[in-house]
N, C-alpha and C positions, 0 to 999 in steps of 0.2 A: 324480299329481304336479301339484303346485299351477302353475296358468299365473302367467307374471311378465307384466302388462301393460306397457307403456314408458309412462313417464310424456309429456307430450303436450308438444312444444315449440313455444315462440313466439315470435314477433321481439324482442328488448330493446326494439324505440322503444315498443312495443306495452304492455308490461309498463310501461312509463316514463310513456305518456300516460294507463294508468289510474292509476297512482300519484297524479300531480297532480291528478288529478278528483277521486281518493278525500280529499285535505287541506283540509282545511278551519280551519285556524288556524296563524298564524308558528308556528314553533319555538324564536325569541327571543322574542317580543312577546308571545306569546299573541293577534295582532289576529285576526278571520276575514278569511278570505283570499280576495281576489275577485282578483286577479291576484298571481302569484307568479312566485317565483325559483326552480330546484330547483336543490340544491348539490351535486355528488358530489367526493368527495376532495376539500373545499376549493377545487373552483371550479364556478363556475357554466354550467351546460349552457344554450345556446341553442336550441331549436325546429328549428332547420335541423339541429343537431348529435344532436336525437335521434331528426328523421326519417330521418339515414343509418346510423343504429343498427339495422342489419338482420338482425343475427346472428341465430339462433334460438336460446333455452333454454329449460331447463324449471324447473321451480318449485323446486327446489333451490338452483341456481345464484341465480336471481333472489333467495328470501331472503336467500344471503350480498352479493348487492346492495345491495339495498333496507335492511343496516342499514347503509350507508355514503350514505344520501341523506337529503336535509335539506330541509326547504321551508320558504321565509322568504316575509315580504311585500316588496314591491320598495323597500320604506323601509330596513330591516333588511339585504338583501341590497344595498345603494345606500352602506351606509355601512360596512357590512361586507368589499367586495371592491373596491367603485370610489372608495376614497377612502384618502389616505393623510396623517393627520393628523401633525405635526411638533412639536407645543406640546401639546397636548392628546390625553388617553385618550377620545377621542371615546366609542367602544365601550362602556366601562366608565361612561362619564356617560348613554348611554343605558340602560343597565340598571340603572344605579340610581334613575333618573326610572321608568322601568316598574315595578321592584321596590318601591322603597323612597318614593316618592308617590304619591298620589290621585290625578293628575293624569289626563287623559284622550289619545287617542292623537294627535290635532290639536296640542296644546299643547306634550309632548313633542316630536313634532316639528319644530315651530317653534324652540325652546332648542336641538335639535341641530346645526337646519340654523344657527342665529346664530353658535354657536360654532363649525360649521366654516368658516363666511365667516370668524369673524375669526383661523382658524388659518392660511385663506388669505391672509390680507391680513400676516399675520409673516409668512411666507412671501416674498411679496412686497414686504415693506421688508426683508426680510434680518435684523429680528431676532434678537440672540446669543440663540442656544440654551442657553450657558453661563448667564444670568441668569436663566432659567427654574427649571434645576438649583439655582440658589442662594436660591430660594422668593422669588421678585420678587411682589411686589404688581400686582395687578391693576389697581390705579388708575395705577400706571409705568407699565401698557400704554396704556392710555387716553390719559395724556399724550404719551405715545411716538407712538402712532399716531391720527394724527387722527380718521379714519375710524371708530375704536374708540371712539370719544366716544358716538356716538350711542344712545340712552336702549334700544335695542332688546339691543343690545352688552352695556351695563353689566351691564342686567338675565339673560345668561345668564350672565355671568361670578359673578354672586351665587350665580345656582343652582349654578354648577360650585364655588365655594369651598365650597358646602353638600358638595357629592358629598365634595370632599377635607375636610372635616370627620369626614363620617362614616365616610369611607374609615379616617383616623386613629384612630376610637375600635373600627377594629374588627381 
């Protein structure tokens, strides 16, 4: 009679902190990943929350895990969880600068971080939402918002009219 060995079990943080050793690129971005996020069910687990991850399992349970975990770079995960734009598909303008331009990952990011300062700054004048809805012109923001003038502003707002062009042709 064949012996049944038990498979060998081990702590979840255990399994967890080789996980993130083992990544090595976003899961949005494609960037290589020298610090990261990891995601599980849509949120992000902190370091303290997966060194109290002491349960023991074994390799079974862990793959029905690990395909519900996500590793992002802190760019990706920064605008993905810790941000909550009101004007703008932030999310979807940053994947279309990754996808669909040459651009490089500095650059990109610069255009996202513009355009969420100036989703901040509607935000903060109270900006009708409704005017958005009714395809306002970018250059109404600009004159709407002072702050929104400035040559850094305009220039992501070009890039975002690009995204919602292409967005329309497809």
């Amino acid at each position: 009679m064949p012996r049944i060995i038990p498979s060998k079990k081990r702590p979840l943080s255990r399994y967890l902190k080789d996980y993130k050793h083992s990544q090595t690129h976003c899961s949005q971005c494609g960037k290589v990943l020298d610090r990261m996020a990891l995601v599980f069910r849509g949120k992000i687990i902190s370091k303290e929350t997966i060194a109290r991850m002491d349960k023991s399992i074994d390799e079974q349970v862990w793959l029905n895990v690990q395909s519900e975990l996500t590793a992002l770079c802190r760019f990706c995960s920064e605008i993905a969880y810790n941000s909550a734009p009101s004007y703008f598909d932030i999310m979807a303008f940053k994947q279309y600068l990754f996808e669909q331009t040459e651009m490089n990952h500095s650059t990109i990011r610069e255009y996202v971080v513009r355009l969420r300062r100036l989703d901040e700054m509607l935000v903060a004048h109270n900006y009708p939402a409704e005017q958005f809805a009714d395809g306002i012109s970018h250059q109404r923001i600009i004159d709407d918002v002072p702050y929104a003038a400035h040559a850094n502003y305009r220039i992501a707002l070009r890039k975002y009219d690009q995204y919602l062009a292409w967005q329309k042709s497809y």
